[in-house]
C-alpha positions, 0 to 999 in steps of 0.5 A, a space after each residue: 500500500 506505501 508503494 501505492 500511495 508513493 506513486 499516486 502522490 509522484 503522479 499528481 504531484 510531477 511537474 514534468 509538463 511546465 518544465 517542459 513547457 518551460 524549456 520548450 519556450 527558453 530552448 526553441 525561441 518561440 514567440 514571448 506572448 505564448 509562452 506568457 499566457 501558457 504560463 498564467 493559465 498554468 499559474 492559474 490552474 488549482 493544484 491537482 486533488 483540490 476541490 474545485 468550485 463549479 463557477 470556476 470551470 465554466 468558461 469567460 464565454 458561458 452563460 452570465 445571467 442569473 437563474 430563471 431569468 430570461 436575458 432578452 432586454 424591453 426593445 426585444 420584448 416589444 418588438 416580438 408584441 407582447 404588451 407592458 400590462 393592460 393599458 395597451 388593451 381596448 376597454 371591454 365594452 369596446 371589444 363587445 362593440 357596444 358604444 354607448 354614445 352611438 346608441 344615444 344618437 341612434 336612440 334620439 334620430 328614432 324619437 325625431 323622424 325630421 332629424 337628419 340620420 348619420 349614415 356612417 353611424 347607421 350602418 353599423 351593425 349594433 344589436 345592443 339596442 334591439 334587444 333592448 327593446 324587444 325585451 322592453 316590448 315583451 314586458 310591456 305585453 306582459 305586464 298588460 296580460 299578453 304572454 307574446 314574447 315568441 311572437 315579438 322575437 319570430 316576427 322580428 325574425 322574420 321581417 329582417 329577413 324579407 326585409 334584408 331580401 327587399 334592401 338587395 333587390 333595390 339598392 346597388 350596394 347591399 346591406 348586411 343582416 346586422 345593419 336591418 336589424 339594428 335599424 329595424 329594432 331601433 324603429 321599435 321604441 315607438 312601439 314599446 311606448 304604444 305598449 306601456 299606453 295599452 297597460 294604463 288603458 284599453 286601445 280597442 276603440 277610435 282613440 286606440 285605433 287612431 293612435 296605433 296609426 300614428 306609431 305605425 306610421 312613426 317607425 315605418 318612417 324613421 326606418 325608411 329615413 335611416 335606410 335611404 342614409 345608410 344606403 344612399 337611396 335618395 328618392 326611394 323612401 316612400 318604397 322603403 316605408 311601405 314594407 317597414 309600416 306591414 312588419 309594424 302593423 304586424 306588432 300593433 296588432 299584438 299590442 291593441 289585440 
């Protein structure tokens, strides 16, 4: 075992490669930088069979960032898209493409049949409104003892279809199915204050009849003023009109019957 140990410690412990560097540097004239650098890197090497730390052998070219921590700077971020935080990001009610100033306006050409209509606002196709009043109409039957909720939405349907067919067939630009059912909703508030009238009193009669008229004759006129905007139909309101007054007919009938 002495033999043993006396070789194991000559082995680690020979110097023989840096005394032979040494002369080969002396003897042969080799460049002086070379064998300067290949004598701090012998310097610098920890003596064999001493511990070593694990960040003294990585090398100058290894990695230099801390541990679960990405290295790409901001302007790296950016550029690949992702945002700051929620600032940069639409509000909700945005996204849901509901504008509470758009359905103001909308809400208040409908009130004034002379008022001139934004087209550019009218052709938007905003549903937010429609329901709004659909609900509103069935309430209102509901609360006058008219159990018509089926029939307001089946009606709605339907009309938006003929009337979606009707608009192509006359206007050279066409219009979407969200647009006829955003103005054809919108046109229904009249309606619904026809409805909240029967609730505080009975409209079979003169009076009844008389008034359902004129409501008729409100909406199909606020329709066919927000179409021929939307749809630049100059001289085509009176055609527009007259489909829109059958499709209200149709709820004035629910409502005085």
């Amino acid at each position: 075992m002495s033999n043993f140990e006396q070789f194991h410690f000559d082995f680690y412990q020979s110097n023989y490669t840096i005394d032979d560097q040494e002369e080969g540097c002396n003897g042969y004239g080799s460049d002086k930088n070379l064998c300067e650098s290949r004598k701090s890197q012998t310097e610098k090497q920890p003596p064999a069979g001493a511990f070593v730390p694990s960040d003294m052998l990585l090398s100058p070219q290894s990695y230099t960032g801390q541990i679960l921590q990405p290295t790409h700077s901001p302007d790296t971020l950016s550029q690949l898209g992702y945002a700051d935080g929620f600032d940069d990001e639409p509000p909700l009610l945005e996204e849901l493409g509901i504008n509470f100033e758009h359905i103001w306006q909308k809400t208040l050409t409908v009130l004034n049949p002379m008022k001139p209509a934004d087209g550019s606002i009218m052709n938007e196709t905003d549903l937010t409104g429609p329901m709004v009043f659909c609900l509103a109409l069935g309430a209102t039957l509901l609360m006058a003892g008219k159990v018509h909720f089926g029939y307001v939405y089946g009606m709605s349907a339907i009309g938006c279809l003929a009337m979606h067919a009707l608009l192509n067939l006359m206007s050279a630009s066409g219009v979407s199915h969200g647009c006829v059912a955003s103005v054809l909703g919108y046109c229904l508030l009249p309606m619904v204050i026809l409805s909240s009238a029967a609730v505080v009193f009975s409209l079979q009669g003169i009076p009844g009849t008389v008034l359902a008229l004129f409501i008729i004759g409100w909406c199909s006129l606020s329709a066919s003023k927000i179409f021929t905007s939307a749809l630049a139909m100059e001289g085509q309101q009176l055609l527009i009109a007259y489909p829109c007054a059958l499709l209200y007919g149709l709820f004035a009938l629910l409502t005085v019957f």
